[in-house]
C-alpha positions in Angstrom: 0.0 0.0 0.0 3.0 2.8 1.0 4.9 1.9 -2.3 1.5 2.6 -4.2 0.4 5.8 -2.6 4.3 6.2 -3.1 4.4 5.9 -6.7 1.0 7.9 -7.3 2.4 10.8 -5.7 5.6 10.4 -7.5 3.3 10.7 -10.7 1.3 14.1 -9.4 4.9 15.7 -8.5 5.8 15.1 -12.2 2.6 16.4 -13.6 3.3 19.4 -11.1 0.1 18.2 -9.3 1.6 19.8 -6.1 -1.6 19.8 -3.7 -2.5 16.5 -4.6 0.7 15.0 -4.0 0.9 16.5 -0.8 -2.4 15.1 0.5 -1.1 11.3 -0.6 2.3 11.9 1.1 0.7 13.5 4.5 -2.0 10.1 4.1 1.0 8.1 3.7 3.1 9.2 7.1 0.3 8.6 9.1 1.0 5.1 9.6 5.1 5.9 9.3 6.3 9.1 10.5 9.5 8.3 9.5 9.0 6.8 5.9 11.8 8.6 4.7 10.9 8.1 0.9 7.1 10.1 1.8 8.9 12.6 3.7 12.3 13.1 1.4 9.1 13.5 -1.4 7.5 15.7 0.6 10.5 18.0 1.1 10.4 18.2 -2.7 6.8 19.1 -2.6 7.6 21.8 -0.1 10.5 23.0 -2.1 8.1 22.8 -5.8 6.2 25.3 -3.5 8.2 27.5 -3.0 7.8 26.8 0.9 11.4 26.7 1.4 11.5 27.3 5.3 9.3 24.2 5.5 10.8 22.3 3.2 14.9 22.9 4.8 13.2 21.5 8.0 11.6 17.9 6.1 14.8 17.0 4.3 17.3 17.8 7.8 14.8 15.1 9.3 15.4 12.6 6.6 19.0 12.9 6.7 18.9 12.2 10.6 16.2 9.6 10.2 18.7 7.9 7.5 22.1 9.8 7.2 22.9 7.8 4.0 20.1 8.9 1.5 21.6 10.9 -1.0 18.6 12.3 -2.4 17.4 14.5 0.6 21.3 16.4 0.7 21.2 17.2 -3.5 17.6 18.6 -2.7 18.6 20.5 0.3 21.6 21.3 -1.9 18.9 23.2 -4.3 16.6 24.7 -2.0 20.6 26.8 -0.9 21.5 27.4 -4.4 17.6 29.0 -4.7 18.6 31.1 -1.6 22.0 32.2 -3.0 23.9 30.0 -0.4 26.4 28.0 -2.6 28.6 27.7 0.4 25.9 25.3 1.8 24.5 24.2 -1.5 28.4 22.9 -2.4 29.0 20.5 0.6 25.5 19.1 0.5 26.0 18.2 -3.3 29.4 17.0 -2.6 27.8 14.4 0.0 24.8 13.5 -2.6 27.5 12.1 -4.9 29.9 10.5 -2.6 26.8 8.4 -1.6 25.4 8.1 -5.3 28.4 8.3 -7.4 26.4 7.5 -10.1 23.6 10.4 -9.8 24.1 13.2 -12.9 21.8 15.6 -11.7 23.8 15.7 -8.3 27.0 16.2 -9.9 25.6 18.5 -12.4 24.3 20.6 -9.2 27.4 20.5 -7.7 29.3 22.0 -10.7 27.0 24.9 -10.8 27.7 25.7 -6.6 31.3 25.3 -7.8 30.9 27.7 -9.8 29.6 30.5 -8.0 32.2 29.8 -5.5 34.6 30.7 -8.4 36.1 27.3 -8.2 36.2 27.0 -12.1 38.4 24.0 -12.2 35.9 21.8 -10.1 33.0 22.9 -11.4 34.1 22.1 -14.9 35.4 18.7 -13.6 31.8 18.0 -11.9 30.0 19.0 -15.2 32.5 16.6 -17.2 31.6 13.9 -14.8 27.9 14.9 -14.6 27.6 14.8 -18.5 29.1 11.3 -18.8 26.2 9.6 -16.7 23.8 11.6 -18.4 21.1 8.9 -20.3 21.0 10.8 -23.0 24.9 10.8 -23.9 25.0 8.3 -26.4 22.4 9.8 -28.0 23.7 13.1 -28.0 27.2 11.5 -29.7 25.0 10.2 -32.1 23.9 13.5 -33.1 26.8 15.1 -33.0 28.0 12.8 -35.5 25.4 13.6 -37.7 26.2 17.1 -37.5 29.9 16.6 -38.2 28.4 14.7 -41.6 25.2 17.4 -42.8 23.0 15.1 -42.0 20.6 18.2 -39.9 17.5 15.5 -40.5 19.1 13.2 -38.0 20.6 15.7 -35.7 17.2 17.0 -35.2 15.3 14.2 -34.4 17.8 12.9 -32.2 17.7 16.2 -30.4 14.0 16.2 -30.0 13.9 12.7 -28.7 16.3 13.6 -25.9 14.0 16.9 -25.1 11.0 14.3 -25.1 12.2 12.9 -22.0 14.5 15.8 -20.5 13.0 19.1 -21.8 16.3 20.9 -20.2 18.7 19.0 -21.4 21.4 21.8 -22.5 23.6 20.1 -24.9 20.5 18.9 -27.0 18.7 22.2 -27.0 22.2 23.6 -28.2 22.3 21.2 -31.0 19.0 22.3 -32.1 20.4 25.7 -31.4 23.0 24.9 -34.1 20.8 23.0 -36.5 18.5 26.5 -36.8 21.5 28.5 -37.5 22.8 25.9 -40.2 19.1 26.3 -41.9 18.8 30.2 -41.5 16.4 29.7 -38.9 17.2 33.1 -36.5 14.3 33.7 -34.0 14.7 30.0 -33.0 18.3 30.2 -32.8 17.8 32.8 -30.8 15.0 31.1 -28.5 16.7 28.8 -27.7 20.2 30.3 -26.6 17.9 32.2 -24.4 16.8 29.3 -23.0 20.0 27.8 -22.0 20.9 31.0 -20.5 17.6 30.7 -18.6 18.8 27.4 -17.7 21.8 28.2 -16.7 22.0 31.6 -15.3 25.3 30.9 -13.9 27.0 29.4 -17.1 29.7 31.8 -18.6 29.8 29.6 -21.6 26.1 30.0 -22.3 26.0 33.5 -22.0 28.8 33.8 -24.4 27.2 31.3 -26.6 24.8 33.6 -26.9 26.5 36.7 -27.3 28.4 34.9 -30.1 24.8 34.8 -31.8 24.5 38.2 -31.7 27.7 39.0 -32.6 27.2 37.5 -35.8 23.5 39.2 -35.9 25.4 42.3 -35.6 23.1 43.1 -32.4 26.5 44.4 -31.2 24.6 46.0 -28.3 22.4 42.9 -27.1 26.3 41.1 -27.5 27.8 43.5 -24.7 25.2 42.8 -22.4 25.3 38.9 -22.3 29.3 39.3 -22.4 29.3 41.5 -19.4 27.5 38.7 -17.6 30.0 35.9 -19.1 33.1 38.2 -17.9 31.0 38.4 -14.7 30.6 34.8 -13.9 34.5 34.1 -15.3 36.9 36.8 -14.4 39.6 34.2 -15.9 37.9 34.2 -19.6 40.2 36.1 -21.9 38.4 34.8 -24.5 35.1 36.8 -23.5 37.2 39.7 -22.0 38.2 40.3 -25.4 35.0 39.6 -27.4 33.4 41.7 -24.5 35.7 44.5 -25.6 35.4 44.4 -29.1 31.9 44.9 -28.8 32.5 48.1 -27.0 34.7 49.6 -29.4 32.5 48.3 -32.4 29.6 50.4 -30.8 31.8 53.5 -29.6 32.1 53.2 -26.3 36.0 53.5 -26.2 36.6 54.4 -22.4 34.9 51.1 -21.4 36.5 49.1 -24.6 40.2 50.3 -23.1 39.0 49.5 -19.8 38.4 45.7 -20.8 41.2 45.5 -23.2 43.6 46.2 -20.2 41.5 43.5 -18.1 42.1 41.1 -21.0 46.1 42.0 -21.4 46.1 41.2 -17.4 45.1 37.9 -17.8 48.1 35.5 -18.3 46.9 33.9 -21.3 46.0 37.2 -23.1 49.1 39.0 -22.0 50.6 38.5 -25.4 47.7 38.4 -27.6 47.4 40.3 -30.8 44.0 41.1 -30.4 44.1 42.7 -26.8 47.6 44.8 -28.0 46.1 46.1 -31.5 42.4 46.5 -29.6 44.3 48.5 -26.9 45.9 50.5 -29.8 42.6 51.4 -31.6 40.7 52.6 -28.2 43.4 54.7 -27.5 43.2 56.1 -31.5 39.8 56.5 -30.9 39.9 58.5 -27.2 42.9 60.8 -29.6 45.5 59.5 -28.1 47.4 58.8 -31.1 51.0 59.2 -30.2 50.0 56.2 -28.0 48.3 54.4 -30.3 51.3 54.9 -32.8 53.8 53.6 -30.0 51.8 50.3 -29.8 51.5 49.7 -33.9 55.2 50.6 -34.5 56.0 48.0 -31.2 53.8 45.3 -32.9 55.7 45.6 -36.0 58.9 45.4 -34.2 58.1 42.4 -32.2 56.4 40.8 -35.6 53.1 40.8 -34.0 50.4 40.8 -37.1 53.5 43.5 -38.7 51.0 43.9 -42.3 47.6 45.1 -39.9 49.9 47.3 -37.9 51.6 48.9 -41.2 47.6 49.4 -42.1 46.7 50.9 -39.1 49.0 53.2 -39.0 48.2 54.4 -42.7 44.4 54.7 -41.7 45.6 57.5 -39.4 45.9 59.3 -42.2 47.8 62.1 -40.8 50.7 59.3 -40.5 53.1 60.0 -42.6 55.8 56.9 -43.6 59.3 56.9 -44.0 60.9 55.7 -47.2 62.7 52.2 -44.5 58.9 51.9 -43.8 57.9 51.8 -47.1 60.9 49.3 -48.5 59.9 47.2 -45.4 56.1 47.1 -46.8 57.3 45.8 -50.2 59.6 43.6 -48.7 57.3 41.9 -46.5 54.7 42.0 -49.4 56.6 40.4 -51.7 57.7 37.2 -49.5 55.7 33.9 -50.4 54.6 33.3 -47.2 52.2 36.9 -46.9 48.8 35.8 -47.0 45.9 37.2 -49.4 44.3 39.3 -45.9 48.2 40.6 -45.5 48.7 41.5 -48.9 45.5 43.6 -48.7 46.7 45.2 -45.4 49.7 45.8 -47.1 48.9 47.3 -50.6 46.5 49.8 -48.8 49.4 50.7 -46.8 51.6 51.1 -49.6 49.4 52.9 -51.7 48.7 55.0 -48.6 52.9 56.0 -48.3 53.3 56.7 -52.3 50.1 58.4 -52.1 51.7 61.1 -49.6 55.0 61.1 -51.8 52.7 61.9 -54.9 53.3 59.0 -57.0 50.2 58.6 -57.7 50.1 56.0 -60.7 52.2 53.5 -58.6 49.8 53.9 -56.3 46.9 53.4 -57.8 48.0 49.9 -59.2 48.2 49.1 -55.1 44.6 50.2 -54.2 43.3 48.7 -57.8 45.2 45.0 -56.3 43.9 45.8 -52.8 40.5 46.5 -53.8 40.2 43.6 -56.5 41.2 40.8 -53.5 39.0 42.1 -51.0 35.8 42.1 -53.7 36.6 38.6 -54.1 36.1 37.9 -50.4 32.6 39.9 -49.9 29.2 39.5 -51.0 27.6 42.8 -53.1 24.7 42.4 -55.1 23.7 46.0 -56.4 20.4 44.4 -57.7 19.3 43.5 -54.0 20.1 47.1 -52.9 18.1 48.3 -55.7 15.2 46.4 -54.7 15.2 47.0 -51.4 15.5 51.1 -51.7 12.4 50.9 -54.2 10.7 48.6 -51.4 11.6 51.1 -48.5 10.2 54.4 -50.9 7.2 52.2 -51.7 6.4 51.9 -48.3 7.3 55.4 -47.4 4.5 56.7 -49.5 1.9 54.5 -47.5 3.5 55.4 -44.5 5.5 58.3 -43.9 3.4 61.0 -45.0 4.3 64.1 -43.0 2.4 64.4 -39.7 2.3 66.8 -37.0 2.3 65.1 -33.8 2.7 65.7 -30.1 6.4 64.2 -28.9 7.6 62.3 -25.7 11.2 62.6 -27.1 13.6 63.4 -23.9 16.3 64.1 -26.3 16.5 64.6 -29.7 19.2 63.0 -32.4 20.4 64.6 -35.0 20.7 62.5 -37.4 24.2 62.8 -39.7 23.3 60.5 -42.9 25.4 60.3 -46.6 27.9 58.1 -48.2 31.2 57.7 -46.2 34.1 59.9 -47.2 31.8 62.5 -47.5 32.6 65.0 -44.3 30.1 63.4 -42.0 32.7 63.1 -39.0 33.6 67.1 -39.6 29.5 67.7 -39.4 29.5 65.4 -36.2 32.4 67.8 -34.4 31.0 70.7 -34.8 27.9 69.8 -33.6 29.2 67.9 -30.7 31.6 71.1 -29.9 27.9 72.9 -28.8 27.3 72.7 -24.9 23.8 71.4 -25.8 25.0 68.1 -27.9 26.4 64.9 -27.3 28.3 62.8 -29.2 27.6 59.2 -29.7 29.1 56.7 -32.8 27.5 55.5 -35.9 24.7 53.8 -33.6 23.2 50.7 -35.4 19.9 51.0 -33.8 17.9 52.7 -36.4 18.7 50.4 -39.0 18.0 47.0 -37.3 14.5 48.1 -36.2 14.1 49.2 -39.8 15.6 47.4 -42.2 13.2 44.4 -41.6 10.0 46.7 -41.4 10.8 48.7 -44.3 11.9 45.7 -46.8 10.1 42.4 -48.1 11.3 39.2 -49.9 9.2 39.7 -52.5 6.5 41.4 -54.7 4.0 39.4 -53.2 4.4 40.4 -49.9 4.5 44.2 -48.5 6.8 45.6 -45.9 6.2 44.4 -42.4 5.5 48.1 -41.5 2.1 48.5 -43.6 0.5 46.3 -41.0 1.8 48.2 -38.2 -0.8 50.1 -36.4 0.0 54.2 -35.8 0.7 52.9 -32.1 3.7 50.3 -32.9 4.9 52.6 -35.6 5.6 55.4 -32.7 7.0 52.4 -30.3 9.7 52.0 -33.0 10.7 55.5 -32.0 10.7 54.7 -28.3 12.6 51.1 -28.8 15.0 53.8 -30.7 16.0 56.3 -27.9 16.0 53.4 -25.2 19.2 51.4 -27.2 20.8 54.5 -27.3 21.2 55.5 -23.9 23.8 53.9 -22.8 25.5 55.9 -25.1 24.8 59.5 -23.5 25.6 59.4 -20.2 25.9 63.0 -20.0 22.3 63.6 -20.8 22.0 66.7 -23.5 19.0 67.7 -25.3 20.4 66.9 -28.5 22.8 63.8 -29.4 24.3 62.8 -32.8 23.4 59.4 -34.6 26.2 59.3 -37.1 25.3 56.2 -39.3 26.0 57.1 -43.0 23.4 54.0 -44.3 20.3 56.0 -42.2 20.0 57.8 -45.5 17.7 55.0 -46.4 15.5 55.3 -43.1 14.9 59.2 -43.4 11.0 58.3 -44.1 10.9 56.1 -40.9 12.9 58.6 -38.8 10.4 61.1 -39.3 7.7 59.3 -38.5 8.9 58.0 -35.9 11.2 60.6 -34.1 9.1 63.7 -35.7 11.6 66.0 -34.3 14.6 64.7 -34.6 16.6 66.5 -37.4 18.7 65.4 -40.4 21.6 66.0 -41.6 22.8 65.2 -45.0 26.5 65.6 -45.7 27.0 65.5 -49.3 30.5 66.1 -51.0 31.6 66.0 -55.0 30.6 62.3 -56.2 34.3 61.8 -57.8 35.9 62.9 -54.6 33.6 60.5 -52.5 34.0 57.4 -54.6 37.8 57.6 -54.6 37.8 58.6 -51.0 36.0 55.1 -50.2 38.3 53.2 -52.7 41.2 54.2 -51.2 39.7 53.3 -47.7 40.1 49.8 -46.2 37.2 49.2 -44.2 37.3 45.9 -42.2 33.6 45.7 -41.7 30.8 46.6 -43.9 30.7 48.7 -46.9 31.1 45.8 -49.4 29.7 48.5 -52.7 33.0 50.4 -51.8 35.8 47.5 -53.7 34.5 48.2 -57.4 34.6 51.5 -58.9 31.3 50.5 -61.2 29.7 49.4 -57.9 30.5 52.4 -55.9 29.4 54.7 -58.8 26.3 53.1 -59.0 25.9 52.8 -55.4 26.1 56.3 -55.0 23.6 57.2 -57.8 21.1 54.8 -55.7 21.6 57.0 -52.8 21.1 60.0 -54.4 18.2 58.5 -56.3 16.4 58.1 -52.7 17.2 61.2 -51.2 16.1 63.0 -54.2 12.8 60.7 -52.8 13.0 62.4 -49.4 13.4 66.1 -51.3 9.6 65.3 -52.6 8.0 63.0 -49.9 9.6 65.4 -46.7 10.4 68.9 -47.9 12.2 70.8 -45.8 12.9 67.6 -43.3 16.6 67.4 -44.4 19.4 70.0 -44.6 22.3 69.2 -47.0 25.5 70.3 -46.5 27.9 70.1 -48.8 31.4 69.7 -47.6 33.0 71.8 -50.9 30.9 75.1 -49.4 31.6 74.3 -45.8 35.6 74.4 -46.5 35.4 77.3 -48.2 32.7 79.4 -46.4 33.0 77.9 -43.3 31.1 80.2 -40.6 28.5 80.4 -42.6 27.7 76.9 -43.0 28.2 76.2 -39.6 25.6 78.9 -38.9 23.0 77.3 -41.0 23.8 74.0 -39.9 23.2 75.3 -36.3 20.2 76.9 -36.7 18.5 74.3 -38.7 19.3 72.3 -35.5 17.6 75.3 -33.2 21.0 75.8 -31.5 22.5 79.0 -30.8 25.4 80.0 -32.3 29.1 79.0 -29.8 32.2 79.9 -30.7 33.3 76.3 -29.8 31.8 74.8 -33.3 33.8 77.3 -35.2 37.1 75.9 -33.5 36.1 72.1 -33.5 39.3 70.5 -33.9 40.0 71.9 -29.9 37.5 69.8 -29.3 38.2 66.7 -27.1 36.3 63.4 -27.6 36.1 60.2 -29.0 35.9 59.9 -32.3 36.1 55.4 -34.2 35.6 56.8 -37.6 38.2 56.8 -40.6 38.4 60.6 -40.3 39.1 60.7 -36.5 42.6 62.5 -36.8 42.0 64.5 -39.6 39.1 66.6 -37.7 41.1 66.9 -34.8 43.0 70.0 -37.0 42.3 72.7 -38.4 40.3 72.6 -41.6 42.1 72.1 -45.1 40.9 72.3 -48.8 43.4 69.6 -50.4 40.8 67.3 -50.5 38.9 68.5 -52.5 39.2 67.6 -56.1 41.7 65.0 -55.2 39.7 63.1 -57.4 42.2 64.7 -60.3 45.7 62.6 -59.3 43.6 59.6 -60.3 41.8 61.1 -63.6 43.7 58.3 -66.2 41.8 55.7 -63.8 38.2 57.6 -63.6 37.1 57.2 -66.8 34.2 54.7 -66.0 33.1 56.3 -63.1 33.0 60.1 -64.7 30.5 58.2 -67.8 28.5 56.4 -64.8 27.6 60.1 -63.3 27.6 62.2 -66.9 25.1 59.6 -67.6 22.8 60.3 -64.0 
């Protein structure tokens, strides 16, 4: 009869039949107050509950009643870790599996108690051993080696038999994690990463797992947040240190990107890795501290640390200027057969860079045209996609984005810096961030990932997800806007500056949205901007900018749509063109400053005093006074522009 009323209780715990359970266990100790099976079950009951004061009290009587029951110390071992006690929870697991050496969840519990005692070492020693007893490990070898071989079909259904009978089993729900990313399968990637994290709050791994995922998503500030928690749970990670610090510096935040470059540097392993030196070197660049920054790159290529990016790096300073040893060392190490295609790209921007500034321009050229011709045959570009999905973001601008005048719960307003790169937006962004009223930021990603999947579709058949959006969820766009970017204005102006070239394309949405932000289109000679980006490396991005034909007609695409916003939105964006703002400066900077409703400061006029950080291409060049050579520098390269001068003749 006990084993019965036993087992049916067993049955309603699993069904999370609490109350029920409870009555058969209390039914079973009246005729045996010290049936430790009813009462270690109905400790677990009491824990389900939530009844944890109750529940600490059952189990300590079945361990006196019988001392060597493991199950009663792994539960009192949980009902600690849910009270943030791993210094009680760790001993209590320790015992479960000294008297069950063969229990996984025990071990599994004690690895996790390990580790927020910061025993690391332990902990991943417990989870190794509670792994191995797992059921489901042969199984999850079998799908693994389906994985290995492309066979998803397998993997799957091997997965979701495991999940069948353990619903949290992590290593399954990552391979299903991994089969959704194989098969372009992103909201359920994403699930369930979150899950695991969910799982295990206190897993490093998962939470850079995770951050991984949105690494690749470029979700570069969802990717700092689940870092910070991996760094947080393991100090010791140089791995996430690093990838925690990228992330920083990829979303402008360079104080806090140095800060966890030098954590990384500290750690043993990462003392002497590349990436924490150069990732020191380019926060400090980006804070203007480039005498520093120059130290480290010239040190790098000393000690033959990465010596072709450091070469690069220091040309992208642009004010840098080379000496002819650095140049014959650039050839040199070009020409060796070891230099690999990504060095030899490093290097022929470099050395194009150095004969560049010695005016020798036709040699040159033949190093950006080599540069530029590897590095197209490493990205993806399709100019017929971009077309498409401009024409699908005016479409729905005309259903959408009609002007409105609407009440505003903005508590600050961007100012929205938008163009093709090369094209004076940094100069724009320091003049305006030189004004006691404005903040500067970085080229903040925010407004085009809430966007660029509302504004585009896959097809003709089906509209932009934003023509079913009701006027409410439109405005919450705005809102989901100004919430992303406020870690990046700690100081709290009324105006900050969004300096993403690409919002060109999300004017329409921007107005809606953020009626009064205001926009700012920096525009410069089409010749001068083109050859500006082909001589520019960029590491990320900008994949229109390695073909001259694509950059010509990439440019004609953005001026095709913001000739759209001249019609849809008159009035909405001021253009400035950087030819008239060299050469009539005060004047420009006036208009640009009242079009933003900011009184006029002496400080804009003498931006390059201003001190700030700046992770742009330009970031030296507008720390000094301004300089017309630039423009019509298109000329040294007039042989080579043939094409591109047809291309706009022909616009």
């Amino acid at each position: 009869m006990q084993d019965q009323l036993f087992t049916q209780a067993l049955t309603l715990v699993q069904n999370n039949q609490l109350q029920q359970a409870e009555s058969l266990c209390k039914r079973g100790l009246q005729g045996n107050r010290q049936n430790v099976n009813m009462l270690g079950l109905l400790g677990v009951i009491q824990l389900k509950a939530g009844r944890l004061s109750e529940a600490e009290n059952t189990l300590k009587n079945v361990i006196n009643i019988e001392p060597r029951f493991a199950k009663p110390y792994e539960d009192l071992a949980v009902l600690h870790m849910q009270q943030q006690q791993p210094e009680k929870a760790a001993p209590l697991f320790k015992r479960a599996t000294e008297l069950e050496p063969r229990s996984g969840p025990a071990w599994f519990g004690l690895a996790h108690a390990l580790k927020a005692l910061g025993k690391m070492a332990e902990a991943q020693q417990a989870l190794e051993r509670s792994a191995q007893l797992s059921p489901a490990k042969q199984a999850l070898q079998k799908a693994e080696q389906a994985w290995k071989q492309s066979d998803f079909s397998t993997a799957r259904a091997v997965s979701n038999q495991i999940l069948a009978r353990e619903p949290n089993n992590i290593p399954a729900l990552h391979m299903l994690a991994k089969i959704e990313t194989e098969e372009g399968h992103i909201p359920e990637t994403e699930r369930l990463l979150k899950k695991v994290c969910e799982l295990a709050p206190d897993s490093a791994k998962s939470m850079s797992d995770l951050a991984r995922f949105y690494t690749v998503q470029h979700r570069h500030n969802e990717a700092v947040n689940y870092l910070q928690r991996s760094v947080d749970l393991d100090q010791t990670n140089s791995e996430a240190q690093l990838a925690l610090a990228n992330a920083l510096l990829l979303l402008g935040l360079s104080e806090r990107a140095l800060q966890a470059y030098e954590a990384a540097a500290a750690l043993t392993e990462a003392a002497s890795s590349a990436n924490a030196i150069l990732g020191r070197a380019h926060a400090l660049r980006a804070l203007g501290r480039s005498d520093e920054s120059v130290e480290i790159y010239r040190q790098c290529i000393k000690q033959d640390i990465r010596p072709a990016e450091s070469y690069w790096c220091l040309s992208s300073l642009r004010t840098y200027a080379f000496a002819d040893t650095d140049l014959k060392s650039m050839q040199q190490l070009r020409s060796v057969p070891e230099c690999s295609t990504s060095d030899q790209v490093y290097l022929d921007f470099a050395i194009a860079k150095a004969l560049d500034d010695k005016q020798q321009f036709d040699q040159a050229w033949r190093h950006y045209e080599r540069a530029n011709t590897a590095r197209r045959s490493e990205v993806y570009y399709d100019g017929a996609t971009v077309e498409n999905d401009f024409n699908s973001i005016m479409s729905a601008s005309v259903k959408r984005f009609t002007p409105q005048i609407e009440n505003s719960t903005e508590t600050a307003i961007p100012i929205f810096i938008v163009g093709m790169p090369r094209s004076g937006s940094t100069l724009l962004e320091q003049i305006l961030v030189s004004h006691s009223q404005v903040e500067g930021t970085s080229e903040l990603p925010y407004m085009l990932s809430l966007g660029k999947h509302l504004l585009t579709s896959a097809d003709d058949r089906h509209p932009p997800p934003i023509t079913r959006l009701s006027d409410q969820q439109i405005k919450e766009v705005g809102a989901s806007y100004l919430q992303a970017t406020l870690q990046h204005r700690p100081q709290g102006t009324p105006f900050f500056i969004d300096k993403m070239p690409d919002n060109f394309q999300m004017i329409g949405l921007i107005a809606r949205v953020l009626p009064q932000a205001k926009i700012i289109d920096a525009r410069r000679d089409p010749l001068d901007t083109c050859i500006g980006n082909y001589r520019q490396f960029y590491p990320q991005g900008k994949t229109f900018t390695y073909d001259l034909f694509e950059l010509g007609e990439y440019y004609k695409q953005y001026k095709r749509i913001m000739e759209h916003w001249d019609v849809q939105l008159p009035g909405k964006v001021l253009r400035i063109n950087y030819e008239e703002l060299i050469n009539n400066t005060e004047n420009e900077i006036s208009r640009l400053l009242s079009f933003c409703n900011l009184a006029w400061e002496e400080p804009c006029l003498n931006f390059h005093k201003t001190q700030r950080s700046i992770n742009s291409a330009s970031s030296e060049q507008v720390r000094q006074p301004l300089y017309n050579t630039a423009i019509g520098f298109w000329r040294h390269y007039e042989n080579q522009l043939e094409e591109l001068k047809d291309t706009f003749q022909e616009s």
